[in-house]
N, C-alpha and C positions, 0 to 999 in steps of 0.2 A: 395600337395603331397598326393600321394595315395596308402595303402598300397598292395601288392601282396606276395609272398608265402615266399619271399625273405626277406620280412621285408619292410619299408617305401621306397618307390621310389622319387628320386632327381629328380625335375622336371629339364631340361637341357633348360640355357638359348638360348635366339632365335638366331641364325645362324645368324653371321652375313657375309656379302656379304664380295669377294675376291675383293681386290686391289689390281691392280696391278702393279710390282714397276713401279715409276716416271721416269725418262727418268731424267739423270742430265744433270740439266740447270748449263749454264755458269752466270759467274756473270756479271751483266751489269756494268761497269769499264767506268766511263769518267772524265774531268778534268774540274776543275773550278775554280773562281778566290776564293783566299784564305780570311777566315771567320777568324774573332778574336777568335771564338772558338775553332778553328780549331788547334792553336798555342798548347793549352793546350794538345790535341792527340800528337804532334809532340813530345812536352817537354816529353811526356811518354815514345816512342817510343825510343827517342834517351837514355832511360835510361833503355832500355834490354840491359844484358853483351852480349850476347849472338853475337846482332846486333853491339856491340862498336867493338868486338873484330873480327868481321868478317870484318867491315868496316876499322879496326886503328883509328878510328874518335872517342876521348874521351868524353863519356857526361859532357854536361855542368852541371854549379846547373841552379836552376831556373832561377834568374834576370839574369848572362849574357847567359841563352839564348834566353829570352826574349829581352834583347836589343841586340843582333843580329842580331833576325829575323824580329824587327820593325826597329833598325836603316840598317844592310848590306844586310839584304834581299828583305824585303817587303819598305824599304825606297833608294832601288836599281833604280833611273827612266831607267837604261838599261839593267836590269836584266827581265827576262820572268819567273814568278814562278807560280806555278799550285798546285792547292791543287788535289789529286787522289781520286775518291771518285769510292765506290762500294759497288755497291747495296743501295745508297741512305746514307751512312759513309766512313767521312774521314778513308784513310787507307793511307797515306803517301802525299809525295811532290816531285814534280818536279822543277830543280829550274837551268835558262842561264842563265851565268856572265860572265862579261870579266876578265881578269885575266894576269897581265903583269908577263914576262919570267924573274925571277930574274938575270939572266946569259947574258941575248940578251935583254934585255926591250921591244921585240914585246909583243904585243897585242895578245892576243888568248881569242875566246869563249868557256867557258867548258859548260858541263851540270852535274848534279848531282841528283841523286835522293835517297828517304829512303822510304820504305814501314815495318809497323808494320808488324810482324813477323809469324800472325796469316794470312798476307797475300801472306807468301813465297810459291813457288814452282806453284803456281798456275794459270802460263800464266797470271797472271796480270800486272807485272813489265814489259813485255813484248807487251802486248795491249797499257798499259798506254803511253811506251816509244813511239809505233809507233804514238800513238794522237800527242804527245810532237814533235814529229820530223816533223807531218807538218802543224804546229801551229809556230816553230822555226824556219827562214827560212834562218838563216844565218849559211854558212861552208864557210872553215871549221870548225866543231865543234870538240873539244876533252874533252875527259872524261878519269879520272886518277882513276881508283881503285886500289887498292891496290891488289899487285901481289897471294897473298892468295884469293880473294875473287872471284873465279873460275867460281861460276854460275852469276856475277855483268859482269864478262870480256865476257863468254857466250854470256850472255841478249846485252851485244853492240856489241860483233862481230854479233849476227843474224841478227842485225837493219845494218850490212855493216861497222860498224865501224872495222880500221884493225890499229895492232903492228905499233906504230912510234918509240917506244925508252921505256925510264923509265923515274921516276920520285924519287927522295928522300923526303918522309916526315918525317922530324926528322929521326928515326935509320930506319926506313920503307918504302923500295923499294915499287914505285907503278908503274902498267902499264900507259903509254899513248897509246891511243887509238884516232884514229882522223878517222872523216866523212869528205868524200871530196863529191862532187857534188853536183846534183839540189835537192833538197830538192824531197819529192815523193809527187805526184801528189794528189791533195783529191777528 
């Protein structure tokens, strides 16, 4: 510092260079086979209220939802389940089951999926879902949300899926929603 008429002068640190904003990147969202660690993300996941209550789907405790997802899901041999990963972290699951009609005993494949919450609104449920659909290649497919959960019925009507009826779980009206045709081309 050096002083002039003013009194001592504040040297000014050096300029630094203009950045300019970043252009936002999309997240890179692909699907992979599921990791034992992976399980512990999920077990979080399903214990947002926020996600139980948008879903109807109660969280489990710990053990039965770990033996779930090693005995009816991941010990599924005709089940297709995908862990969602983005940006290099699990952020949900995708997961084909068959599933008999308690009323008619046919045979139907559903799909199902749960994405952490920090990954909603974000076109990812919706990337994820198109990977899932031609990785899946058996229709019809149906998928039942629950008639509240608006932006779930959204994400599958834009993938094609359209209104076949309802469904009751427990006091809880859900839609069916069913894909008909060839699966989409890769």
């Amino acid at each position: 510092m050096s002083d002039d008429a003013y009194g001592p002068r504040a040297t000014q640190p050096p300029t630094q260079p203009h950045t300019p904003p970043q252009p936002h990147t999309r997240p890179h969202v692909r699907l992979r086979t599921v990791r034992d660690t992976d399980l512990e993300v999920f077990f979080e996941q399903e214990q947002d209220p926020e996600a139980t209550r948008r879903s109807r789907f109660p969280a489990r405790p710990r053990d039965r939802f770990m033996t779930h997802w090693n005995t009816r899901i991941l010990g599924n041999p005709t089940g297709l389940v995908r862990t969602v990963e983005v940006d290099g972290a699990p952020a949900g699951s995708i997961v084909a089951w068959w599933d008999k009609d308690a009323d008619t005993g046919e045979e139907r494949r559903f799909v199902g999926y749960w994405l952490g919450r920090s990954y909603w609104g974000r076109g990812i449920g919706t990337e994820a879902l198109g990977l899932f659909l031609r990785e899946e290649r058996i229709r019809p497919l149906h998928a039942d949300p629950f008639t509240g959960n608006t932006a779930s019925v959204r994400l599958l009507e834009r993938h094609g899926f359209r209104r076949a009826g309802t469904l009751r779980h427990g006091e809880d009206v859900h839609d069916l929603l069913v894909l008909d045709g060839a699966p989409p081309q890769e």
